[in-house]
C-alpha positions in Angstrom: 131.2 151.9 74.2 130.1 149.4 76.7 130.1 145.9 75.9 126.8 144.1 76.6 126.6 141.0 79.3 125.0 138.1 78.1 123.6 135.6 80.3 122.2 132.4 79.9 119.9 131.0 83.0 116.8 129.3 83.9 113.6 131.6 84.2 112.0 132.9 86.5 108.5 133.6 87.7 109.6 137.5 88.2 111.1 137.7 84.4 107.7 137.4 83.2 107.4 141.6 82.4 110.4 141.7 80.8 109.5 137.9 78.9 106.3 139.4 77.3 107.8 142.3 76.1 110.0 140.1 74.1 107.1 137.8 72.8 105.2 140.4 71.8 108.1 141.6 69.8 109.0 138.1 68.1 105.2 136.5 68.1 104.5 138.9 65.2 103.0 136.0 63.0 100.4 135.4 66.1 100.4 138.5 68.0 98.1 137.4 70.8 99.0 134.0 71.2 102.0 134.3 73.7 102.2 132.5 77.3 100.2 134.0 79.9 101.9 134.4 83.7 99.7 131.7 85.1 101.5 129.4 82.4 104.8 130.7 82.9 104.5 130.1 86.7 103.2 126.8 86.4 106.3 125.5 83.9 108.5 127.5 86.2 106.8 125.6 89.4 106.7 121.7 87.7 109.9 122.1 85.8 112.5 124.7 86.6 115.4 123.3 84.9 113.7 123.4 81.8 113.2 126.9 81.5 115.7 128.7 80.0 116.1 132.8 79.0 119.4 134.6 77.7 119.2 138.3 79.3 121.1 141.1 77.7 121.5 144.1 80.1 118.5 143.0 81.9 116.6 142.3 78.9 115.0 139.1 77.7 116.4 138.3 74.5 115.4 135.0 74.2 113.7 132.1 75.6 113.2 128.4 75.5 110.7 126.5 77.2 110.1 122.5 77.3 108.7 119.5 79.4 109.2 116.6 79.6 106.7 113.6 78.3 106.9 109.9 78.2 106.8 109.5 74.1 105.3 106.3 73.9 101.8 107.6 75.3 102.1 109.5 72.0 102.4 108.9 68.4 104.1 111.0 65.2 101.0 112.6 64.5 100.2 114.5 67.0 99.1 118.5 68.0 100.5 120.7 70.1 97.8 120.7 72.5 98.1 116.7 72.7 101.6 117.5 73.9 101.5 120.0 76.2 98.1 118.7 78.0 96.3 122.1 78.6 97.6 125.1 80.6 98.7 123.0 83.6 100.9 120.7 81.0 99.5 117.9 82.5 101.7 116.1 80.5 104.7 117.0 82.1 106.2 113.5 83.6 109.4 113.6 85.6 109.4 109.7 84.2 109.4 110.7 80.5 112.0 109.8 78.3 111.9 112.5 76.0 112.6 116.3 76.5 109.9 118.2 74.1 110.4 121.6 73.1 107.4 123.7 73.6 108.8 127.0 72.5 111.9 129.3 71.5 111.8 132.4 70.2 114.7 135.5 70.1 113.4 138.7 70.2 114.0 140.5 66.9 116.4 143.3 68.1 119.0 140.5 69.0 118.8 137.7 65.8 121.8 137.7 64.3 123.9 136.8 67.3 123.5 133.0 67.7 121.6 133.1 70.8 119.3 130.3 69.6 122.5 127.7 69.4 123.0 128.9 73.0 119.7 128.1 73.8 119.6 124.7 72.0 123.1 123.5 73.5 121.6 124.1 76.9 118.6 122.0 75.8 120.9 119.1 75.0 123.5 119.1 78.2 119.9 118.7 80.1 119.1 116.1 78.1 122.2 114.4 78.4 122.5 115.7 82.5 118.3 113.6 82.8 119.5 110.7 80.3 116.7 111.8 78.1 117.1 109.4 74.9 115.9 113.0 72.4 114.7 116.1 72.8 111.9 116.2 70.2 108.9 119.3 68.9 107.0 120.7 66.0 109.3 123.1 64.5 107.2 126.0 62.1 108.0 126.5 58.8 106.6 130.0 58.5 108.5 130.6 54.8 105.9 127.8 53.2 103.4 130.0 52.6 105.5 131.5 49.8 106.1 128.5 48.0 102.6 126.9 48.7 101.1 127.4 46.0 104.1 125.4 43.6 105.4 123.0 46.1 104.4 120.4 48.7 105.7 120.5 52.1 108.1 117.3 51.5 109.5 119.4 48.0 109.7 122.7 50.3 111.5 120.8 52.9 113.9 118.8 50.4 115.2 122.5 48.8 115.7 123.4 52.5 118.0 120.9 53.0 119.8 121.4 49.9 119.7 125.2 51.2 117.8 126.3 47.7 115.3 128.0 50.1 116.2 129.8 53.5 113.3 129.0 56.3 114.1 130.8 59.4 112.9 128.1 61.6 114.2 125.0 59.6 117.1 125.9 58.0 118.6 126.8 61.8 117.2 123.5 63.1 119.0 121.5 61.0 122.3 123.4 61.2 122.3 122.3 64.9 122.2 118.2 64.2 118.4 118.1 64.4 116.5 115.5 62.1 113.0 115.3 60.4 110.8 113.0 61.6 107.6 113.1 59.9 105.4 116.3 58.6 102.5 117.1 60.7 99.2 119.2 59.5 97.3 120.8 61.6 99.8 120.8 64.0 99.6 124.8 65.4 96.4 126.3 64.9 96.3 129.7 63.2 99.9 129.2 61.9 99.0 130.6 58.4 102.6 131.4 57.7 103.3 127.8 57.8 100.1 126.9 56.7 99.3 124.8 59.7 102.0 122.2 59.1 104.9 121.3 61.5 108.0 119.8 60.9 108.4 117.3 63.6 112.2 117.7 64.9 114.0 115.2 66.8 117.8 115.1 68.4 119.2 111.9 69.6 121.4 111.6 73.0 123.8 109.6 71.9 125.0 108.9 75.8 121.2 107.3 76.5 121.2 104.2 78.8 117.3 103.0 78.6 116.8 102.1 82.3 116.1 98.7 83.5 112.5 98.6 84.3 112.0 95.1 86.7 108.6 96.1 87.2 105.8 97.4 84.8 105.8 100.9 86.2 102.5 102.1 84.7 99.7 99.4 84.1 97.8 99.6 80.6 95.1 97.0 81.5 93.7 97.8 85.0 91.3 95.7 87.4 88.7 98.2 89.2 86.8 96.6 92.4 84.0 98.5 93.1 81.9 97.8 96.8 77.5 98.2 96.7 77.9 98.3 100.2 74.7 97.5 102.4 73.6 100.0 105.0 73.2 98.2 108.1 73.3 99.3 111.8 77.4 97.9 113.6 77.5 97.0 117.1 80.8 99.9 117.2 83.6 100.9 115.0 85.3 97.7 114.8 82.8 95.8 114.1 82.5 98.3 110.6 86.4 98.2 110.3 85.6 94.6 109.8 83.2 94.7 107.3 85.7 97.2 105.5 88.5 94.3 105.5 85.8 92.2 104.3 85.6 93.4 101.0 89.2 95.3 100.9 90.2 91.1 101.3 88.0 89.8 99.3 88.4 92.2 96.4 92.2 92.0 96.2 92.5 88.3 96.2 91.5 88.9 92.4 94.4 91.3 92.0 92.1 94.6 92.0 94.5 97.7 91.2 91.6 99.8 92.7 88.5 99.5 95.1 86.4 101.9 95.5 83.9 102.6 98.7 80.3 104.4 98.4 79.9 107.9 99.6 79.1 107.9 103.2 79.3 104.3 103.6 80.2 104.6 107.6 76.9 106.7 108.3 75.4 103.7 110.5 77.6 105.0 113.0 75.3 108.0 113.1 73.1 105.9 115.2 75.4 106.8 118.2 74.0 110.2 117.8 70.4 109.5 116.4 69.4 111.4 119.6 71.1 114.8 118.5 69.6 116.6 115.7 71.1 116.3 112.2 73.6 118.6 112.0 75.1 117.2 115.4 74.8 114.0 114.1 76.6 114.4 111.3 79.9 116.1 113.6 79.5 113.6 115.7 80.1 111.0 112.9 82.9 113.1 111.3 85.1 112.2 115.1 85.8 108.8 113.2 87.0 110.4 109.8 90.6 110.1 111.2 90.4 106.8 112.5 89.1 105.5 109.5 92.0 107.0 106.9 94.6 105.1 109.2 92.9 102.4 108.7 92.1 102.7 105.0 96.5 103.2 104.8 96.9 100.1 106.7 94.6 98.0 104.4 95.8 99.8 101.4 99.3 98.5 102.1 98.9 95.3 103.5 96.8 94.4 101.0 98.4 95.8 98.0 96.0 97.8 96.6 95.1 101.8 95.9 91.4 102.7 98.3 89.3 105.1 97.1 87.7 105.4 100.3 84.3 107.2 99.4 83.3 109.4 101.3 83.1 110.8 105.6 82.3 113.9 106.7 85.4 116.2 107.6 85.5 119.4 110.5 87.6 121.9 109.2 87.7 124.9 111.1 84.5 126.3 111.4 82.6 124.3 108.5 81.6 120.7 107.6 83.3 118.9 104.8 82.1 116.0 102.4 85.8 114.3 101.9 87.2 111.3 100.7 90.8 109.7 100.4 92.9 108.0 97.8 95.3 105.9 99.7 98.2 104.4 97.8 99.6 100.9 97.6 103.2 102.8 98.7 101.6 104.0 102.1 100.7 107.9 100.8 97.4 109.2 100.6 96.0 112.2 98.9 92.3 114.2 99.9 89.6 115.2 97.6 86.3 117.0 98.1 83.0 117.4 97.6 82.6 120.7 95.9 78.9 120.9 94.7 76.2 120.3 97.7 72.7 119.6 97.1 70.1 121.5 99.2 69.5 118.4 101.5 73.1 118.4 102.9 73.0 122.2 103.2 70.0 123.1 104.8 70.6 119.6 107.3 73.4 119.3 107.7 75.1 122.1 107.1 77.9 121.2 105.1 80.0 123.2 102.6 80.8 122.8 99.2 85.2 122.5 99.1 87.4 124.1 96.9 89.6 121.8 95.1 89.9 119.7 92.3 92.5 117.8 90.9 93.6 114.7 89.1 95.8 112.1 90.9 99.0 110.1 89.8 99.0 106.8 90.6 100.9 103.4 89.1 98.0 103.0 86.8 97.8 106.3 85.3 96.0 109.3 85.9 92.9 109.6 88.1 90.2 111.3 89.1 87.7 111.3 91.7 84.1 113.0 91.9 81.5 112.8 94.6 78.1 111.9 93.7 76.3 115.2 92.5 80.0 116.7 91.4 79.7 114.4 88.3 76.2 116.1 87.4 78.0 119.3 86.3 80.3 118.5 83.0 83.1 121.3 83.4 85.1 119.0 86.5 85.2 116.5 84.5 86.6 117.8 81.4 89.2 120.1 83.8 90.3 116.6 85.0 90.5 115.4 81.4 92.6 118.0 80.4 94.8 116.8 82.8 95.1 113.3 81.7 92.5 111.7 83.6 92.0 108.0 82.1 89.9 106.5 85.0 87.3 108.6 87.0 85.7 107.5 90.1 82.0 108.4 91.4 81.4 107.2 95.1 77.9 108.1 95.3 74.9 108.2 97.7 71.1 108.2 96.1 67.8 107.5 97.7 65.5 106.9 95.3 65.9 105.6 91.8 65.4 109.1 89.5 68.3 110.1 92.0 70.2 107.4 91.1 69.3 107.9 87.4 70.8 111.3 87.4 73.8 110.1 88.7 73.9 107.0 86.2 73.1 109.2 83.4 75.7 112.1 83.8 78.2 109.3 84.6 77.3 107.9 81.2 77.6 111.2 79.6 80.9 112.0 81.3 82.8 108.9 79.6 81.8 109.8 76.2 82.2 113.5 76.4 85.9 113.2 78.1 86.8 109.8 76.2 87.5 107.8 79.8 86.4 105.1 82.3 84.1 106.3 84.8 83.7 103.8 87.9 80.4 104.6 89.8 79.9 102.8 93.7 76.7 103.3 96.1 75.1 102.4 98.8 71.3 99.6 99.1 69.4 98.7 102.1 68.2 101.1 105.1 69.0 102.6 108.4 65.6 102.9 110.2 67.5 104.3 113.3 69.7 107.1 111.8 67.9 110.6 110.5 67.7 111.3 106.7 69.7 108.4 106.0 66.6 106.0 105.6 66.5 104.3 102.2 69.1 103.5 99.6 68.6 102.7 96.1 72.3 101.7 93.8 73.5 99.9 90.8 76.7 100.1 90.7 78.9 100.3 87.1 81.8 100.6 85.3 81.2 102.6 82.0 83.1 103.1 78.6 83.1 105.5 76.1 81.1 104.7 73.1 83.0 102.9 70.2 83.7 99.9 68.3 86.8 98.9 70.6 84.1 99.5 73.8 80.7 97.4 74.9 77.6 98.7 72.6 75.6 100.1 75.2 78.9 101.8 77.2 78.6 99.6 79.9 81.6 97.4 80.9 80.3 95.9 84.1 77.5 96.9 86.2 75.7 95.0 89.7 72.5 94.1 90.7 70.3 96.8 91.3 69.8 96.9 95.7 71.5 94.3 96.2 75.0 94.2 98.1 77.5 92.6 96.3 81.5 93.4 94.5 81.7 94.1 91.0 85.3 93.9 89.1 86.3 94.9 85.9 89.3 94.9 83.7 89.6 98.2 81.3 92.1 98.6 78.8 93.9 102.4 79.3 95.6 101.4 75.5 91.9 101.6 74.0 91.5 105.1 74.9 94.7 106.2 73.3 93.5 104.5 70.3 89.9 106.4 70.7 91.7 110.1 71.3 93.6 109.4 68.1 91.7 107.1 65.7 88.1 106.9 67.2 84.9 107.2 64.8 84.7 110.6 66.7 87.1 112.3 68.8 85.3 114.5 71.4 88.4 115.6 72.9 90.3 117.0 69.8 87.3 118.4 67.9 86.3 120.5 70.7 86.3 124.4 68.8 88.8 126.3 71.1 88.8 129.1 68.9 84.7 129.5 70.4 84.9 128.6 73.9 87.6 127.9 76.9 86.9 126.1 80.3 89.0 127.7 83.0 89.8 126.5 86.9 89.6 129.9 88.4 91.1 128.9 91.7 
């Protein structure tokens, strides 16, 4: 008789055949709820090393998966889905400081043969290996519903200690040094074996060295600079570059973390080409697009502060893009895209919606950034919340005022609905000599979700309607923390999952 190999590794994207087989086989409590490939691929792709499977003759026999999150953006009373931050575990930081266990399982066919204390000692040497101070999760208590009906979860987890009762889950936690933390309910929807509570775990790494932070490396209480730029025909380039430094300058003398440009903002230097017809015009204005993100990196480091630049039209290939930049502080800059176009743009000026949406890390938090009509359709916006988004930013262009009011309005809406700040910046004035750019209507605002820690009427800050002019505002990232978790609703956490998903299909 051949003796079995047993190997314990990290998993990979091609093990996911074999690695449903296996969840199938030990998810019989919650038969349809195991990870799908997308999920598997994207833990595999943001955290490889903390991904681990035992294979026995080519066989998955058991898995654990984890992330890593920084603990203090967190309390004790939290959900799995607060954790794990959707299906793209947007919560994944490589600057946590704690390693959370998302899953383990063995399949049934191998229990018995301490592959779980395998898989929890590798858990702790890469703990120890990141100087992690714990690794910490929600461990299931799925022998409760037995005793439910004659003991509390406190008494049921007292006579598991004292090994009066056997809990599959619990009882082999403990044996490997792990502590209780608190007792969460509602922790795992649809657990009925444990009847929805959790067990929060926690294993200290008694090698820790907290690292010496010298500077604040996230900001809780951030400054937003937004520009109501006025549309006004330039001499040339530089004499618009100089208007740009204007307010960059001027805006972070007072410290500004962020300042943000309207959507097409440079379009007075479509009067070059006022003799072409639109769609010309609007190529012929997208030649400066690459002129003006060296310069937005140049300003953005020499003045110490992150540029949302707006908006400039973009040639790629074949088709005309609406674009913007965020460029960094640190010199790096990321591109983001106007995905919804309204029939004016199409039909002329040809342009095409783009393709991708994302949030953005930055050294204050999470962003995101939406062009103008983008923020008029509620799904982006909640993708980017489930992603962490705190801040979201709305360079816009409007002509008239209902225009503007749609904009204002959806902006509004967005804040409440996704418990964040959104930052809105547009254009005033005219351009009598550039095509289908003529009039400009803008009030530009920073708005708030709505509740007691937040303004009344949502409204942090907001300009003077048509008038060109900077507006700054200080919002406090802690506050929406405090709304996600303690808020007189909680739009984010009450959403019914069990009636309706919103998926990014690309």
């Amino acid at each position: 008789m051949e003796t079995p190999t047993i190997e314990l590794r990290n998993l990979k994207v091609q093990d996911y055949k074999e690695l449903k087989v296996s969840m199938i086989k030990s998810y019989s409590g919650m038969p349809d709820d195991y990870w799908s490939a997308a999920e598997i691929k994207t833990l595999v792709k943001k955290f490889p090393d903390g991904q681990f499977c035992i294979v026995i003759d080519n066989k998955i026999a058991g898995c654990a998966l984890s992330i890593i999150v920084d603990y203090d953006k967190f309390d004790d009373n939290h959900t799995y889905e607060d954790i794990i931050g959707g299906e793209n575990f947007s919560n994944h930081t490589k600057n946590g400081d704690v390693l959370y266990g998302i899953d383990v399982f063995i399949h049934p066919e191998y229990r018995g043969r301490r592959l779980g204390r395998r898989l929890y000692e590798a858990r702790k040497e890469l703990c120890e290996q990141l100087n992690l101070k714990s690794i910490i999760f929600g461990g299931r208590i799925p022998n409760f519903a037995k005793y439910a009906k004659e003991l509390t979860p406190k008494k049921y987890i007292d006579k598991v200690k004292l090994q009066e009762i056997h809990d599959p889950v619990l009882s082999f936690q403990l044996s490997n040094d792990f502590h209780v933390k608190k007792v969460i309910k509602g922790y795992l929807s649809g657990d009925h074996e444990s009847k929805e509570y959790a067990v929060l775990m926690e294993w200290n790494n008694i090698y820790y060295t907290k690292p010496q932070k010298l500077i604040e490396s996230t900001k809780t209480v951030v400054r937003l600079g937004l520009v109501q730029w006025q549309m006004r025909l330039f001499k040339n380039f530089d004499a618009l570059v100089s208007q740009i430094e204007f307010f960059v300058d001027a805006v972070s003398d007072y410290q500004s973390d962020f300042i943000l440009f309207p959507e097409l903002f440079n379009a007075p230097l479509m009067a070059e080409f006022n003799h072409l017809n639109e769609a010309e015009a609007i190529r012929g204005l997208s030649t400066y697009t690459d002129k003006l993100l060296e310069t937005f990196i140049d300003f953005a480091i020499t003045y110490n502060i992150n540029i949302i630049t707006g908006s400039m039209p973009q040639v790629i290939g074949e088709h005309m893009y609406n674009v913007g930049f965020l460029c960094r502080r640190d010199g790096s800059y990321e591109r983001y895209e106007k995905l919804h176009i309204t029939p004016a743009e199409e039909s002329a000026w040809g342009m095409k919606g783009g393709t991708k949406l994302q949030t953005f890390d930055t050294d204050c938090g999470k962003i995101g950034v939406l062009i103008c009509y983008d923020v008029e359709f509620p799904e982006l916006p909640r993708l980017l919340a489930e992603e962490g988004m705190n801040i979201l930013f709305v360079p816009f262009m409007t002509d008239t005022q209902n225009g503007y009011s749609r904009v204002r309005i959806c902006a509004q809406s967005r804040a409440v609905e996704n418990e964040c700040y959104v930052a809105i910046a547009g254009s005033v004035g005219n351009l009598p000599k550039v095509n289908n750019m003529d009039i400009q209507y803008s009030q530009s605002a920073v708005l708030t979700p709505s509740d007691f820690a937040f303004p009344v009427n949502g409204v942090k800050a907001e300009a003077t309607p048509n008038t060109e002019s900077t507006l700054l505002a200080d919002v406090d990232l802690d506050l929406l923390k405090e709304l996600h978790n303690f808020g007189s609703v909680r739009n984010l956490k009450d959403r019914r999952k069990d009636l309706y998903s919103i998926k990014l299909k690309k």
